[in-house]
C-alpha positions in Angstrom: 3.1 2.5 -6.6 2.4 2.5 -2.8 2.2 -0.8 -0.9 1.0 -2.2 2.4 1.0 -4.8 3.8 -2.2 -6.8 4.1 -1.9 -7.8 7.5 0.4 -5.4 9.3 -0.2 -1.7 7.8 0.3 0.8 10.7 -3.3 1.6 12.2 -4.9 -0.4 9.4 -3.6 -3.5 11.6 -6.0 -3.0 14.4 -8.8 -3.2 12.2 -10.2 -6.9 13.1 -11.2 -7.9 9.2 -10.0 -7.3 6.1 -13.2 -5.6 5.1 -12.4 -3.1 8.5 -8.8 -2.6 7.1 -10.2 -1.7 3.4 -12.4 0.5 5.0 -9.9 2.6 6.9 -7.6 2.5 3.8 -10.2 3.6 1.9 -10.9 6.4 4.0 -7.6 7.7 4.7 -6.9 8.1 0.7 -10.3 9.6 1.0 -9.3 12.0 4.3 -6.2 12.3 2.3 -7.8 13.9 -0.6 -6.2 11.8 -3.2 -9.1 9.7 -4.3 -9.9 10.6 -8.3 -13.3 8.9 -7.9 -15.4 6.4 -5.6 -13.9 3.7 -6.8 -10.6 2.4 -5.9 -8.3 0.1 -7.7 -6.3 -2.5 -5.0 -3.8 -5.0 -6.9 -3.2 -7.7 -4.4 -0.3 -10.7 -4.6 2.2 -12.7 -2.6 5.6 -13.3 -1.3 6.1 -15.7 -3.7 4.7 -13.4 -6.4 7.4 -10.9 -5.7 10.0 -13.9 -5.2 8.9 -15.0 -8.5 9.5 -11.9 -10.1 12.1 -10.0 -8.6 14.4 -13.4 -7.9 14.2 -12.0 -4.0 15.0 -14.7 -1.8 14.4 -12.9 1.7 10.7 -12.3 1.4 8.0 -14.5 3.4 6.4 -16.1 1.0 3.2 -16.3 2.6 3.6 -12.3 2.9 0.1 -10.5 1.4 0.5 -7.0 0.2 -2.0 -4.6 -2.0 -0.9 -1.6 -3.8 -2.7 0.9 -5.3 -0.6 2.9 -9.0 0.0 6.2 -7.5 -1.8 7.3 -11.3 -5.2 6.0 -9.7 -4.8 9.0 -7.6 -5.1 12.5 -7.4 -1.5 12.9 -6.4 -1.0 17.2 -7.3 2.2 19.9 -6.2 -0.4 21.0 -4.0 -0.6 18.0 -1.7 2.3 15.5 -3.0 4.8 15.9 0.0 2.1 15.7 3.2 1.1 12.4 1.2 4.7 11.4 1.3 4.6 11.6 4.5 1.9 10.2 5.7 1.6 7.2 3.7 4.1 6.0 6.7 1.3 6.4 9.7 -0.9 2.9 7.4 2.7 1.2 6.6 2.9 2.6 3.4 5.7 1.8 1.2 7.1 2.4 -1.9 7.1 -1.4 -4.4 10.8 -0.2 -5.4 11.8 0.8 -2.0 10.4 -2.9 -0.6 12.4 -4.8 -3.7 15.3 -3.0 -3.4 15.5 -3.4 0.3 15.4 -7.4 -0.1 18.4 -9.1 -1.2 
């Protein structure tokens, strides 16, 4: 699952609304060449949803992040590791990476 964060995500951040910052998102997956279809499944929660259930105590709670199930994508051999990497330039993250770096 890759995550950003809703309100600070690499370039996405200097997008003025959240409709500008979908939009970008949207079109870097798209730039990207990962998007299976037009439409695009966001999952979007809180802090104090991860608090609640990962017991992590260091989390703001008022945090807003969206991820997207890397299965939603057309993630291939042929373009897997230069989406590794570049996931990083929006603020990408990986969900287990972000839990397990909270204690």
């Amino acid at each position: 699952m890759i995550t950003v964060r809703i309100a600070a995500a690499g370039f996405v951040k200097t997008a003025t609304s959240l409709s500008e910052r979908l939009n970008r998102l949207y079109n870097w997956l798209n730039n990207e060449g990962v998007l299976k279809s037009e439409r695009l499944t966001l999952y979007t929660y809180t802090g104090q949803e991860l608090k609640n259930a990962f017991g992590k105590k260091r989390i703001r709670t008022e945090e807003k992040l969206m991820s997207i199930f890397l299965k939603d994508l057309d993630i291939n051999e042929s373009n897997k590791l230069q989406f590794s990497k570049d996931r990083l330039q929006i603020g990408g993250r990986w969900l287990d990476d972000i839990v397990g770096n909270i204690s």
